[in-house]
C-alpha positions in Angstrom: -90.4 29.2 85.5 -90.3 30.1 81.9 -89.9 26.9 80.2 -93.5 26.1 79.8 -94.0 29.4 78.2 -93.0 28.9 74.7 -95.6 26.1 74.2 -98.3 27.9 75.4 -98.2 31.1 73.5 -96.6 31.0 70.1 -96.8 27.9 68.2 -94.1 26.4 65.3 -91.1 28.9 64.6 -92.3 31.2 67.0 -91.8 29.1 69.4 -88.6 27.9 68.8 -87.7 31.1 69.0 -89.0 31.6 71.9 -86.7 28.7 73.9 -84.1 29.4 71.8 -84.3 33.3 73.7 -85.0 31.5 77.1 -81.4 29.6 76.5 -79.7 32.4 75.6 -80.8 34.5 79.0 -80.2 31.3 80.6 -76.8 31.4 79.6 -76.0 35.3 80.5 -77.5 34.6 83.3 -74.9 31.9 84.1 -72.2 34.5 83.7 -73.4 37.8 84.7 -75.1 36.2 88.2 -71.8 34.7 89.8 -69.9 38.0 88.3 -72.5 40.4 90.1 -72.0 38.3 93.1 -68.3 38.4 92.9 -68.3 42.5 92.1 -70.9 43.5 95.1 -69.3 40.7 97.6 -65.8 43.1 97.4 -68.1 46.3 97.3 -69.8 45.4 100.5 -67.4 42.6 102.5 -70.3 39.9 102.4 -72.9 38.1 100.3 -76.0 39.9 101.5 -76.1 42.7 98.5 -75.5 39.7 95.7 -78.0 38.0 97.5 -80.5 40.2 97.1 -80.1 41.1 94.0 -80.4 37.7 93.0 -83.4 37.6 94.7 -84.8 40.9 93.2 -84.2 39.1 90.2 -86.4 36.0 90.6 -89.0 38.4 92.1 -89.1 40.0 88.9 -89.4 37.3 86.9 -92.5 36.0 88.7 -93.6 39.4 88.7 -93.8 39.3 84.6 -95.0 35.7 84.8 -97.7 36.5 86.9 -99.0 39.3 84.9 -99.3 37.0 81.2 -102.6 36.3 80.4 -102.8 32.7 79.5 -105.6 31.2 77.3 -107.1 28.8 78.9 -108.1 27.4 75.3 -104.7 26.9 73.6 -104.0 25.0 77.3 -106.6 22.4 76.6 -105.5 22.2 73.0 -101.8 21.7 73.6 -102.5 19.0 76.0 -104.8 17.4 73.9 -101.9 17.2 70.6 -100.0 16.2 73.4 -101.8 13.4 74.3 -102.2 12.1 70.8 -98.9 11.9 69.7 
């Protein structure tokens, strides 16, 4: 869900930034999500907790998603360059 972001705010260096951020969470995510599951799996004896945290997680994300403010400008603009290259 965030992979469209970095296009449609910031623009040159900024932007690479900005995916270059997204790969890095992307990658601790990778670890730290099958550790969690592993740590709260022998806490509790099943998958539920992990589970839900997991899903806490995505909530959240959609949560902070939700709340940008896109302009609806720079939209029609980056499709346009898009278009013409």
């Amino acid at each position: 869900m965030f992979w469209p972001l970095p296009s449609s705010f910031p623009t040159g260096a900024s932007a690479a930034a900005g995916i270059a951020a997204i790969n890095s969470l992307g990658n601790l995510s990778g670890f730290a999500g099958p550790y969690a599951m592993g740590y709260l799996k022998d806490l509790t004896g099943n998958f539920t907790a992990g589970l839900l945290l997991l899903a806490g997680c995505a909530l959240v994300g959609a949560i902070v998603v939700a709340m940008l403010r896109i302009d609806a400008r720079r939209e029609q603009l980056s499709g346009k360059i898009a278009m013409a290259h």
